[in-house]
C-alpha positions as a Markdown table, in Angstrom:
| # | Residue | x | y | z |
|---|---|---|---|---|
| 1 | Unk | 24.3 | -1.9 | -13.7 |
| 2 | Unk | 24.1 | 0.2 | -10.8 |
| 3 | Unk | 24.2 | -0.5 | -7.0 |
| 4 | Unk | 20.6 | 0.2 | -6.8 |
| 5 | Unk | 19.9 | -2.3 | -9.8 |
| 6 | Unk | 22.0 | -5.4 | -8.7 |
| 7 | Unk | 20.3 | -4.6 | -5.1 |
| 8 | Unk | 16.9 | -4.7 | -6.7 |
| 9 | Unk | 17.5 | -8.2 | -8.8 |
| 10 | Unk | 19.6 | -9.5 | -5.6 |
| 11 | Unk | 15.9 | -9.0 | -3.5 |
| 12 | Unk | 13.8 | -10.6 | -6.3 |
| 13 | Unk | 15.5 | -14.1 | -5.9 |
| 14 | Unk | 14.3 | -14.1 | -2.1 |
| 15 | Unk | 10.5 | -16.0 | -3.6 |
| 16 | Unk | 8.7 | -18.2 | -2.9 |
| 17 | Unk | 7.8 | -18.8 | -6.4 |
| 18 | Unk | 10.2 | -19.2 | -9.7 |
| 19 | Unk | 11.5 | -16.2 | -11.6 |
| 20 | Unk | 8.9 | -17.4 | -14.6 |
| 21 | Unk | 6.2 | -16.6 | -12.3 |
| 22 | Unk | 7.1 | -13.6 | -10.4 |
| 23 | Unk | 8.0 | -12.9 | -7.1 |
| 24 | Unk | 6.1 | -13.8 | -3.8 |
| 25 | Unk | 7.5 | -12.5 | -0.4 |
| 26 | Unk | 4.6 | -12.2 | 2.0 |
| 27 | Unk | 4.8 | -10.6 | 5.7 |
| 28 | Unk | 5.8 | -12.7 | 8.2 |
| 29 | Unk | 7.1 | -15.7 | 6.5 |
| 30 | Unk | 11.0 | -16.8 | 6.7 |
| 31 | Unk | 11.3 | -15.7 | 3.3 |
| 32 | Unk | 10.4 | -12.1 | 4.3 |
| 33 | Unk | 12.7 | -12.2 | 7.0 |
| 34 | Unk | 15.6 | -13.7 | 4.7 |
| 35 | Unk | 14.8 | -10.8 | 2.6 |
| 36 | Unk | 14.7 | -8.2 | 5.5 |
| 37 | Unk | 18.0 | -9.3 | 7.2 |
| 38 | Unk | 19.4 | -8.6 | 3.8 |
| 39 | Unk | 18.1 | -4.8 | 3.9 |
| 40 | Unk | 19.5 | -4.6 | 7.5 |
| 41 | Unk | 22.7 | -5.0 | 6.1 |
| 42 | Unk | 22.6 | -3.2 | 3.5 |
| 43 | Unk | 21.6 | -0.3 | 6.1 |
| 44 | Unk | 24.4 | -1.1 | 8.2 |
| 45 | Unk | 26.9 | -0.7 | 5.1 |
| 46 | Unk | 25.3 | 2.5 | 4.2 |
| 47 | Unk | 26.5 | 4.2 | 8.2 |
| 48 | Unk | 23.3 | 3.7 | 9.7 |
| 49 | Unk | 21.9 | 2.2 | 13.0 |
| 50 | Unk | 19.6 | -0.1 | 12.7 |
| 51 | Unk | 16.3 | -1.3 | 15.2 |
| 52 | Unk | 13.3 | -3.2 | 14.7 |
| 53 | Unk | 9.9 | -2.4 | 16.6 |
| 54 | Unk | 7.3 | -4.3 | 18.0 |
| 55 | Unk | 5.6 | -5.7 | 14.8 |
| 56 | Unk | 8.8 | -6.0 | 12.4 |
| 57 | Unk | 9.1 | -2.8 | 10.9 |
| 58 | Unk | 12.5 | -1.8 | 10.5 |
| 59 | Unk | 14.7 | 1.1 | 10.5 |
| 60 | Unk | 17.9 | 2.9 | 9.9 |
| 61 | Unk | 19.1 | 6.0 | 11.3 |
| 62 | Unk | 21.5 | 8.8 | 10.3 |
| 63 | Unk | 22.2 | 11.3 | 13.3 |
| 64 | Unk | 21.8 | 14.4 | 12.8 |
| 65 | Unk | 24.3 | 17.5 | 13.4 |
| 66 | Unk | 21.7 | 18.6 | 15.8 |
| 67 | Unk | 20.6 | 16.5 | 18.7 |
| 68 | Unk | 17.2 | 15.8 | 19.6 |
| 69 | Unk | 14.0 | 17.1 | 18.0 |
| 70 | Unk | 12.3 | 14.8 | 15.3 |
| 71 | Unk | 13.4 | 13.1 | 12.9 |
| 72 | Unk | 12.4 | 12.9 | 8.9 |
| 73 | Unk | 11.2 | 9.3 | 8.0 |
| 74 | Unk | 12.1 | 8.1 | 4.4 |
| 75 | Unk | 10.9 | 4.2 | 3.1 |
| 76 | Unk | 8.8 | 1.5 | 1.7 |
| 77 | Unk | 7.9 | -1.5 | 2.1 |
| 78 | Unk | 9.3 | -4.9 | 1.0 |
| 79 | Unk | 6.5 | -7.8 | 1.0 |
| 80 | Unk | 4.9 | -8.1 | -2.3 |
| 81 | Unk | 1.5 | -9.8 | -3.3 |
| 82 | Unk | 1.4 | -13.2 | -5.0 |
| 83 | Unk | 3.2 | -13.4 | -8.3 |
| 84 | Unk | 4.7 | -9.7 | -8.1 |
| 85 | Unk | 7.4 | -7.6 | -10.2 |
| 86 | Unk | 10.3 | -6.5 | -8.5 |
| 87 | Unk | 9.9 | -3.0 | -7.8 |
| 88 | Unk | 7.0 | -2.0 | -5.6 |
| 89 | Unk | 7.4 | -0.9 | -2.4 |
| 90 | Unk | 11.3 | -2.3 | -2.4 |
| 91 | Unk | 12.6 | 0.4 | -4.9 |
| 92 | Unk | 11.1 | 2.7 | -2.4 |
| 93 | Unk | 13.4 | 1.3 | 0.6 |
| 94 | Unk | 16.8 | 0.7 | -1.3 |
| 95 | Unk | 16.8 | 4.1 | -2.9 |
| 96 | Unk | 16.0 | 5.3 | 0.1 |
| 97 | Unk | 19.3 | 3.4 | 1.6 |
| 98 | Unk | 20.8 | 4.7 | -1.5 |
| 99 | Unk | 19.6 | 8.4 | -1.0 |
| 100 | Unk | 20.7 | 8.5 | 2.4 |
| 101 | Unk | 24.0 | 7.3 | 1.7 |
| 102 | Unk | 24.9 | 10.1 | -0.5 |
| 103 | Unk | 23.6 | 12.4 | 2.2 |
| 104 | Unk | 26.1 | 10.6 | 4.5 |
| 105 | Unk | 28.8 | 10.8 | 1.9 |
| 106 | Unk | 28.5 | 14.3 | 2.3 |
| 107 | Unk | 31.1 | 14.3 | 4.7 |
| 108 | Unk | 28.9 | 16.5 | 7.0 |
| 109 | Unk | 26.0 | 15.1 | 8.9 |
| 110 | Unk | 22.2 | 16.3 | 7.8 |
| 111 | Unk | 20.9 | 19.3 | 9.8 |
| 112 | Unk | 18.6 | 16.5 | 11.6 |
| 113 | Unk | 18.3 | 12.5 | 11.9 |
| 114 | Unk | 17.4 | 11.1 | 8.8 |
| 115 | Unk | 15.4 | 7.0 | 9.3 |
| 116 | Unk | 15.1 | 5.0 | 6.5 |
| 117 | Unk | 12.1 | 2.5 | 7.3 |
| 118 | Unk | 11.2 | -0.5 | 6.0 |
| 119 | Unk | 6.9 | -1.5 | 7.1 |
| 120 | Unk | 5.7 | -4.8 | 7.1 |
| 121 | Unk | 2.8 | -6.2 | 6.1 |
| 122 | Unk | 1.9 | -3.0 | 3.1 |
| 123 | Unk | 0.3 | -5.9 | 1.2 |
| 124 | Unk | -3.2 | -7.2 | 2.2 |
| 125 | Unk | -2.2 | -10.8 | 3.0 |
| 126 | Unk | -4.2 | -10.4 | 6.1 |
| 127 | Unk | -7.1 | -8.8 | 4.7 |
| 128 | Unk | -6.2 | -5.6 | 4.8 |
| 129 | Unk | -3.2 | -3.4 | 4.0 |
| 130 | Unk | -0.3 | -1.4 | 5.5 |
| 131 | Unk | -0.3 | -3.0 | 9.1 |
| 132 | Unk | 3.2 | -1.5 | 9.8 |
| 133 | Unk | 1.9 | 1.8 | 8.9 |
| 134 | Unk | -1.2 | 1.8 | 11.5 |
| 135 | Unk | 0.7 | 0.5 | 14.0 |
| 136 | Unk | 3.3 | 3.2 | 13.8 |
| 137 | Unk | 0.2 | 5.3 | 14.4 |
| 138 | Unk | -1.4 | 3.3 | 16.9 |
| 139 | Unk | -4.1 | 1.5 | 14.8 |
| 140 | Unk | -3.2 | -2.1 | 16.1 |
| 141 | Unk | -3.4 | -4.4 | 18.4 |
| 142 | Unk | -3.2 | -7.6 | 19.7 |
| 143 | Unk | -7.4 | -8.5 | 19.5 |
| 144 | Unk | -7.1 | -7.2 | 16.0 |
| 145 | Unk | -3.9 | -9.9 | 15.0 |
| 146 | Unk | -6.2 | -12.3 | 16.5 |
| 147 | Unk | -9.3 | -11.7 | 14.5 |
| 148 | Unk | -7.1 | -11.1 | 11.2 |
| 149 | Unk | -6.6 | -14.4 | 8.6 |
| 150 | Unk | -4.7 | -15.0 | 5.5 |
| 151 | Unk | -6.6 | -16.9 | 2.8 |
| 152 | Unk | -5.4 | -19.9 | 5.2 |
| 153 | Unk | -6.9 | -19.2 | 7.7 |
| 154 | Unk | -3.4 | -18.3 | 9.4 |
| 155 | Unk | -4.3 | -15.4 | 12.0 |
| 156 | Unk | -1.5 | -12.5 | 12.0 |
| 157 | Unk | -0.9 | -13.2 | 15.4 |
| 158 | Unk | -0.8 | -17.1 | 14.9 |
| 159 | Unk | 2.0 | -15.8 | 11.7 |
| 160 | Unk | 3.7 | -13.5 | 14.3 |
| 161 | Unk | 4.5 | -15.7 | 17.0 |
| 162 | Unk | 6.0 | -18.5 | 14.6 |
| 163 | Unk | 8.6 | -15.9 | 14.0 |
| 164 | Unk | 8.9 | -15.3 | 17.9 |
| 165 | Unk | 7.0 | -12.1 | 17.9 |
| 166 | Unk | 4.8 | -11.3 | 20.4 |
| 167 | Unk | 1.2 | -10.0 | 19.6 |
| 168 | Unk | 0.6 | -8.5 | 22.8 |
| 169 | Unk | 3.7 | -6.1 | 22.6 |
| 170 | Unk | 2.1 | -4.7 | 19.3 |
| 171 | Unk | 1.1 | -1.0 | 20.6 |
| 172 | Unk | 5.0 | -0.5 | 21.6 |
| 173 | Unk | 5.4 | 0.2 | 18.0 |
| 174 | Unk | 3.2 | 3.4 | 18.0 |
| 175 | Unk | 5.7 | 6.1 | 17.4 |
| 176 | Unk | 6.1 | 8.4 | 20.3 |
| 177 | Unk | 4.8 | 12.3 | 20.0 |
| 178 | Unk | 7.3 | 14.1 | 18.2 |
| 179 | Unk | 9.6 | 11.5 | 17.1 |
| 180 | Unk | 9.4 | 12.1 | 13.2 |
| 181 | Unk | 7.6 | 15.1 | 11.7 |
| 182 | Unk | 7.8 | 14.1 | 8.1 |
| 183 | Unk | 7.9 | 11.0 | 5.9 |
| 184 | Unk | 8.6 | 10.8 | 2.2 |
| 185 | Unk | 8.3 | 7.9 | -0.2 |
| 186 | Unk | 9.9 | 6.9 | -3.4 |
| 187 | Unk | 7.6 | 4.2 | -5.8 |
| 188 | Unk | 7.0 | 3.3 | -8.8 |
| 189 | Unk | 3.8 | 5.1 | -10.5 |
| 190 | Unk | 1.9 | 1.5 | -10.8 |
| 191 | Unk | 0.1 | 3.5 | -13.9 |
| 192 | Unk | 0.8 | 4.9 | -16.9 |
| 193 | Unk | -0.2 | 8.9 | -16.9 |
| 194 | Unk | 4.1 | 9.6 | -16.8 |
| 195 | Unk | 4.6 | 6.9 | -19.5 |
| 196 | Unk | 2.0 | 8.6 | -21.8 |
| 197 | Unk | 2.9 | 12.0 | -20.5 |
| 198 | Unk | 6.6 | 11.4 | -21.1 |
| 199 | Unk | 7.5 | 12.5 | -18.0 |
| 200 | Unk | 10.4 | 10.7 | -15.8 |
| 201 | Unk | 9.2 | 11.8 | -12.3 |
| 202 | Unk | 5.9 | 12.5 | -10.7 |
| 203 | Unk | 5.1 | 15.3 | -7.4 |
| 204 | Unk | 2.2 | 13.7 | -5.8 |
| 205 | Unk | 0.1 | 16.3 | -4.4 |
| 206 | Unk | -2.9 | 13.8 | -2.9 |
| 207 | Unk | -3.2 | 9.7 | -2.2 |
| 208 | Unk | -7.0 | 8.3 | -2.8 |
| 209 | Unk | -8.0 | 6.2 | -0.1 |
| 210 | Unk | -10.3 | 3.2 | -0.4 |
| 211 | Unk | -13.4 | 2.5 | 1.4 |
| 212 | Unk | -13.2 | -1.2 | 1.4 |
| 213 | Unk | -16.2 | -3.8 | 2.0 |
| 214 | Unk | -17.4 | -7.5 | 2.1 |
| 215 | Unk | -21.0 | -7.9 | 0.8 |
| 216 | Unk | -22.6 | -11.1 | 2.0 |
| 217 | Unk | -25.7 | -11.8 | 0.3 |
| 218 | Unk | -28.1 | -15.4 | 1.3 |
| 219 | Unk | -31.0 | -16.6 | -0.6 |
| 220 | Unk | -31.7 | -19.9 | -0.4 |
| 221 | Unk | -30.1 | -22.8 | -2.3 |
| 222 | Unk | -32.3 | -25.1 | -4.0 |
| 223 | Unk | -31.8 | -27.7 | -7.0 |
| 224 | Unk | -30.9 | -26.1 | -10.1 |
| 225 | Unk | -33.6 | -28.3 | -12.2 |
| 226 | Unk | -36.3 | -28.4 | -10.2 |
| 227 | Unk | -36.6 | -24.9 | -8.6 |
| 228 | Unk | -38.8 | -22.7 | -11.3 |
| 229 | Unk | -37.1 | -19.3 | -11.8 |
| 230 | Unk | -40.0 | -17.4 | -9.9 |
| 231 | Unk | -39.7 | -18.9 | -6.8 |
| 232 | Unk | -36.0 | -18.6 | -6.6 |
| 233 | Unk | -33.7 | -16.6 | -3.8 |
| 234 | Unk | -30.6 | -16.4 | -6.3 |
| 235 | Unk | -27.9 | -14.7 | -4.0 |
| 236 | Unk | -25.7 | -14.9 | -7.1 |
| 237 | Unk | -27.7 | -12.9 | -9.3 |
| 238 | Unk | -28.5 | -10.4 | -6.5 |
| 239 | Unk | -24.8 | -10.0 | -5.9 |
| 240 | Unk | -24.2 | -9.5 | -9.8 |
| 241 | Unk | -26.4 | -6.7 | -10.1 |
| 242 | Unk | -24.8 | -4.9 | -6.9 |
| 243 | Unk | -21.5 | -5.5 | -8.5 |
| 244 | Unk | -23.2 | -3.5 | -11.7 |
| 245 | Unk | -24.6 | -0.9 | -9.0 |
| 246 | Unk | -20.7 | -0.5 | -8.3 |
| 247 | Unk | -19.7 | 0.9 | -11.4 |
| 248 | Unk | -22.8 | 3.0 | -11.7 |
| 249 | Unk | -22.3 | 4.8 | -8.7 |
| 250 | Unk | -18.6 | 5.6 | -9.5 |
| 251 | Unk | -19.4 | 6.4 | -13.1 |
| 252 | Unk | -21.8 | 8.7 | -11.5 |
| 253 | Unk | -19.3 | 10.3 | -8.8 |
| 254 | Unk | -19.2 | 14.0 | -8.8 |
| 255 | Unk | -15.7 | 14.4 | -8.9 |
| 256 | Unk | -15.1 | 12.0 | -12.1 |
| 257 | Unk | -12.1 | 10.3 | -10.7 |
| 258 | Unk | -13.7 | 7.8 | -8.2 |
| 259 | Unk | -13.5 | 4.1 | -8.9 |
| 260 | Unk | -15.3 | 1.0 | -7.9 |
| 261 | Unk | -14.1 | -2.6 | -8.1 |
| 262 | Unk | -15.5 | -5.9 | -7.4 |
| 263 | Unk | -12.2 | -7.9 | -6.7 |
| 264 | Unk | -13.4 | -10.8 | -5.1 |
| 265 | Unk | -16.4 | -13.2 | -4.9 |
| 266 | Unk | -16.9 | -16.0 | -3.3 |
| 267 | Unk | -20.4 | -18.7 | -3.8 |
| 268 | Unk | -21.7 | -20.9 | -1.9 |
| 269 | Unk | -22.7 | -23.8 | -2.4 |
| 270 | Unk | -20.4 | -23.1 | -5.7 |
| 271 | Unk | -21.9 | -26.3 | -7.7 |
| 272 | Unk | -23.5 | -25.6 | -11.7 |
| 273 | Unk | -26.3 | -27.9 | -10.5 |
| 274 | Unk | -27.5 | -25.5 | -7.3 |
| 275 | Unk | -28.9 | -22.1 | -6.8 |
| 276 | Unk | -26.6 | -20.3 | -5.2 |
| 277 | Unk | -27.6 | -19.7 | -1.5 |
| 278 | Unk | -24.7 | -17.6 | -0.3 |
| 279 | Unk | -22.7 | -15.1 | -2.2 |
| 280 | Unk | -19.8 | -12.5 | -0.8 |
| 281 | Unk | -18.1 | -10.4 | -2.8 |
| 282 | Unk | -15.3 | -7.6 | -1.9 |
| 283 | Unk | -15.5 | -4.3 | -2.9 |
| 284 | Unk | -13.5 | -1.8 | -3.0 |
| 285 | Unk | -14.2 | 2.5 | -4.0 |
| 286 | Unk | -11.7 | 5.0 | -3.6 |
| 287 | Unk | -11.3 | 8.9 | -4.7 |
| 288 | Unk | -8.4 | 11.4 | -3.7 |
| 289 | Unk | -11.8 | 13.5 | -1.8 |
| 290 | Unk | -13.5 | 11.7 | 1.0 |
| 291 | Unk | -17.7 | 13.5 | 0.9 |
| 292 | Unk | -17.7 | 11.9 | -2.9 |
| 293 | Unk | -16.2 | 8.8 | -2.4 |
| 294 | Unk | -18.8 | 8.0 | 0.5 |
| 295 | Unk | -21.7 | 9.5 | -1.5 |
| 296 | Unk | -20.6 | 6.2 | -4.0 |
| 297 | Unk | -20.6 | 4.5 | -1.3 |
| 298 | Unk | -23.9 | 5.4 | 0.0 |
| 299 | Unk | -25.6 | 5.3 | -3.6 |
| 300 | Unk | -24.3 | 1.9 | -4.2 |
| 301 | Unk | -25.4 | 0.2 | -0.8 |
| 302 | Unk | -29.0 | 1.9 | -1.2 |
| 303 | Unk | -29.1 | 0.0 | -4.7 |
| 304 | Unk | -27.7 | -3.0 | -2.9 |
| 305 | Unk | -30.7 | -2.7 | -0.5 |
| 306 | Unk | -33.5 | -2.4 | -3.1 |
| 307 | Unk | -31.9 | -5.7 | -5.0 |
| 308 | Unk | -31.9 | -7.8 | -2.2 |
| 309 | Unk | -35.4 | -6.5 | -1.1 |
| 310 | Unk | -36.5 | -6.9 | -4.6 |
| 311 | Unk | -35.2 | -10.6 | -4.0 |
| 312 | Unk | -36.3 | -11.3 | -1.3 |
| 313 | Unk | -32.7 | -11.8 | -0.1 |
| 314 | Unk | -30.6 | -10.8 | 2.5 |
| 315 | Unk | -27.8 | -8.3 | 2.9 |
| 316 | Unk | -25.1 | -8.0 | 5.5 |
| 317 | Unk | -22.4 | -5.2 | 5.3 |
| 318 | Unk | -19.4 | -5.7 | 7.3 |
| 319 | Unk | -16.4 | -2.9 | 6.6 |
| 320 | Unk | -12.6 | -3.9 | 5.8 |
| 321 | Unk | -11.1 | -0.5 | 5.9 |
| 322 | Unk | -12.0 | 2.9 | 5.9 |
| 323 | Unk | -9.5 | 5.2 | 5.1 |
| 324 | Unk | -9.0 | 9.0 | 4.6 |
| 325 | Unk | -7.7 | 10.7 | 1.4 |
| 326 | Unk | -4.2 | 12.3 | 2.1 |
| 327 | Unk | -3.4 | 15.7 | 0.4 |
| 328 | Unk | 0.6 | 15.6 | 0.4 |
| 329 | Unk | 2.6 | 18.2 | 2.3 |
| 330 | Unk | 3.3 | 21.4 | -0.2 |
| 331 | Unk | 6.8 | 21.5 | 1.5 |
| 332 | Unk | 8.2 | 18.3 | 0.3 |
| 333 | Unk | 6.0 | 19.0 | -2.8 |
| 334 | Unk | 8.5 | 22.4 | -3.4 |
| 335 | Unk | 11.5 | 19.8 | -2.3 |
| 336 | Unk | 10.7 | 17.5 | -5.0 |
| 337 | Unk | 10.5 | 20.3 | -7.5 |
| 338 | Unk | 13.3 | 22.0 | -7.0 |
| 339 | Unk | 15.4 | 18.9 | -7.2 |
| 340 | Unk | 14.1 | 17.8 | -10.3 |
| 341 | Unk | 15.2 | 21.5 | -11.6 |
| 342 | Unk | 18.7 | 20.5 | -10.2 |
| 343 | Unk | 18.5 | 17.3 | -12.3 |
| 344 | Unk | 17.2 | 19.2 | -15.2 |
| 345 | Unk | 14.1 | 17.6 | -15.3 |
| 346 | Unk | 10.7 | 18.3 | -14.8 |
| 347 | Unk | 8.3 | 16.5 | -12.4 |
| 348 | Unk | 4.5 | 16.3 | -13.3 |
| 349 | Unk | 2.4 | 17.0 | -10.4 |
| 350 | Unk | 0.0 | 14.1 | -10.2 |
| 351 | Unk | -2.2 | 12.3 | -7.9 |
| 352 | Unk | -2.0 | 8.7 | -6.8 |
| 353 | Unk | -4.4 | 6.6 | -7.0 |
| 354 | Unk | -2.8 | 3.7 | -5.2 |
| 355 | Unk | -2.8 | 3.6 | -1.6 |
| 356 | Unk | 0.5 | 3.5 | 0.0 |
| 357 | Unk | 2.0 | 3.9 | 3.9 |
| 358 | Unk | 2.4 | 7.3 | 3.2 |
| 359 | Unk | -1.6 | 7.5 | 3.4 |
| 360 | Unk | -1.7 | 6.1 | 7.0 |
| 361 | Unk | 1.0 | 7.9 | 8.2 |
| 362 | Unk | -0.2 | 10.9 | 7.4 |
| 363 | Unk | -2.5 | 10.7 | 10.5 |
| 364 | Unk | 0.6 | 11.3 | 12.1 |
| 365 | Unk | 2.8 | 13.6 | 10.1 |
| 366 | Unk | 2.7 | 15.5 | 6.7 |
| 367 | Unk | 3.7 | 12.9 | 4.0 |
| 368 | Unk | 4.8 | 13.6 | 0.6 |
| 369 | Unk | 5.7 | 10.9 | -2.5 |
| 370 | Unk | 7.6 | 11.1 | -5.9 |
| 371 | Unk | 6.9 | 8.5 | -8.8 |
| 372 | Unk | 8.9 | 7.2 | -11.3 |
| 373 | Unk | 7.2 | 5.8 | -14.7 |
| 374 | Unk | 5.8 | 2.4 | -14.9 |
| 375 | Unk | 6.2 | 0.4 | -18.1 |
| 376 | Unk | 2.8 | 0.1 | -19.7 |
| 377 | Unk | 1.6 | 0.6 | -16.0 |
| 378 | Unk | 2.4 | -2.4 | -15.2 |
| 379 | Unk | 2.1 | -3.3 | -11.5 |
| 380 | Unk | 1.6 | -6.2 | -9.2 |
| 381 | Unk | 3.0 | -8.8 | -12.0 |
| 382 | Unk | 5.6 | -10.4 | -13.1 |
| 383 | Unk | 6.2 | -7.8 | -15.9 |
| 384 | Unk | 6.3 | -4.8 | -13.9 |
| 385 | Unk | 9.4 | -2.9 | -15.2 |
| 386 | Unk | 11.0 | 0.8 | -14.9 |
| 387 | Unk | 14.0 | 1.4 | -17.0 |
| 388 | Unk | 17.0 | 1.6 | -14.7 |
| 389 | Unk | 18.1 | 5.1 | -15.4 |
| 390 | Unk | 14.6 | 6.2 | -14.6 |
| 391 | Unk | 15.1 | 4.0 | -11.3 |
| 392 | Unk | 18.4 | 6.0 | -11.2 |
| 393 | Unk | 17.0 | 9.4 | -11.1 |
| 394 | Unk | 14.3 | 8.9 | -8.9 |
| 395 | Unk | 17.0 | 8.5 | -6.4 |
| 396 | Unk | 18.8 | 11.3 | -7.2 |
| 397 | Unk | 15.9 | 13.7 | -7.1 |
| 398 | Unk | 15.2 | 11.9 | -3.6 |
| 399 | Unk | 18.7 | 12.8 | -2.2 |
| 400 | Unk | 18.2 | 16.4 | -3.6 |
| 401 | Unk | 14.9 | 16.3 | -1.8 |
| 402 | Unk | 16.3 | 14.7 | 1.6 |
| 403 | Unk | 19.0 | 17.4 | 1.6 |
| 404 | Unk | 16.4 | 20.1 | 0.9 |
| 405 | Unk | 14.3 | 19.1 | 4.0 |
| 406 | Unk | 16.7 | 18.0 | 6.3 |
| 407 | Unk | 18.3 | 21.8 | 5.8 |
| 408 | Unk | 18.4 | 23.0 | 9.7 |
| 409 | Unk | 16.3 | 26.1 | 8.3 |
| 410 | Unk | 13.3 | 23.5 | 7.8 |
């Protein structure tokens, strides 16, 4: 087994949960920091300086045989969702550590500094995802860890001070102006197109980006026996033919490639015996192109409108995220291509239709990704599995790419 493997498996036994059930890390939990202090050292081992900002990112630097000027940004994340696999977001930090070790076993230094970083928080356990991300870009702050909960009811700033972090220092993490000009990330695919394709690496060229929402509908609860169906203010059913809207409007989407979900509902007063009164529900629509995407959006909320009016209910719409669709930097695109040549592969350009960092930071620099195949595009579960040599590669056709684009030409 490889470095990079025994790392991996080392990672997975930092959970909060049993290796039956998968692995559960979360942001800002001991666990996460147990884990994190691991990766620190790891980072030291591999020659490089390591730092943690304001809200708990962390990095690792390689100087540079040139001083000053920006430096390229290469990383994951490390927190996983509830039951998880092993790979997401952590593959994308160790072979990153991995990458730029062989870049530092050179025995020269890269033409510029090379940071491995590690974000917090990519998972949604607050809500929303990729919190290290926007706050490297300056899309946090301390009234926004405040108004943030876990399903707990735990606010990210009540999470952050129990590890003796403090909320109000959060905007210190906003990378300065010029500081990195490019960020790269390794993942798994979290889908199966190179798995059916037969391909062992994928060159993103764009990241969808979801339009999230929470739908509150309220009727009126009423007794389940004695209410006829005519007179009834059923949020439930009102919210169940919105959820259908959903997938009508994305079936409908010019581009073909948008999707809707409805990932979470929640009724109220949630008894078989009582009408439901109150209903929210989560959704979710993303698409690599933004003016489609928010035409799905807009055709679904009209629907949602006419329902509840039809009803005689009432609709709130309150926005969880609202993000922009990245299209990935054709240099590191070229990069990735002309190290999988070098490898004596071929990569399959590809879009993603996860969300990643990579998608935020791009507010702030070019961003480019490479995938590796998933096992029956398997992600977020205890089964998510890449075969180890596929694991392998991806590195090397990272540290081909990190050489490529830390070249002092570039």
């Amino acid at each position: 087994m490889s470095r990079l493997n025994e790392r991996i498996a080392r990672l997975a036994r930092i959970s909060a949960t049993p290796p039956d059930q998968g692995i559960t890390r979360e942001s800002y939990t001991e666990l996460y920091e147990e884990g994190l202090r691991l990766v620190e050292g790891w980072m030291a081992d591999a020659g490089l300086s390591t730092r943690r900002d304001a809200v708990g990112n962390a990095f690792g630097r390689l100087e540079g045989g040139s001083s000053g000027g920006p430096c390229l940004l290469v990383g994951s994340h490390l927190d996983t969702t509830l039951n998880a696999g092993p790979l997401d977001g952590v593959y994308g930090v160790l072979g990153a550590i991995e990458a730029v070790d062989r870049l530092r076993g050179t025995g020269s230094a890269p033409g510029r500094a090379v940071e491995v970083i590690a974000m917090t928080a990519e998972e949604p356990r607050f809500a929303t995802g990729c919190l290290g991300s926007r706050a490297l870009v300056g899309d946090m702050s301390a009234d926004v860890a405040r108004h943030l909960t876990d399903r707990d009811g735990t606010t990210l700033a009540e999470a952050m001070q129990g590890l003796s972090m403090d909320p109000e220092r959060i905007p210190e993490a906003r990378l300065p102006e010029g500081y990195a000009d490019l960020f790269v990330e390794l993942h798994i695919e979290q889908g199966a197109v190179l798995e059916q394709r037969g391909s062992r690496l994928g060159i993103v060229n764009a990241i969808a980006a979801p339009h999230d929402m929470s739908l509150t509908v309220t009727g009126t609860a009423a007794h389940a026996g004695t209410t006829p169906m005519g007179l009834r203010r059923d949020a439930f059913l009102g919210a169940a033919e919105i959820a259908l809207a959903v997938e009508a409007a994305a079936l409908a989407s010019a581009t073909g490639r948008t999707v809707g979900t409805v990932g979470a509902v929640s009724v109220r007063p949630g008894a078989n015996n009582i009408v439901p009164g109150h209903v929210e529900i989560e959704v979710d629509i993303r698409d690599t192109e933004l003016d489609p995407r928010e035409a799905v959006v807009a055709d679904m909320l009209s629907t949602a409108e006419a329902v509840c009016a039809r009803r005689g209910l009432e609709l709130d719409v309150k926005t969880i995220a609202q993000d922009t669709p990245v299209n990935c930097s054709e240099t590191v695109q070229k990069a990735v291509a002309e190290a999988c040549v070098e490898c004596g592969i071929e990569g399959h350009v590809m879009a993603s239709g996860a969300y990643h960092d990579a998608m935020v930071l791009a507010r702030k620099m070019p961003v480019g990704m490479l995938f590796v195949p998933s096992q029956g595009g398997v992600s977020h579960h205890p089964d998510e599995h890449t075969d180890p040599a596929d694991l392998d590669l991806g590195v090397d056709v990272l540290a081909g790419t990190l050489r490529r684009l830390t070249e002092p030409a570039l």
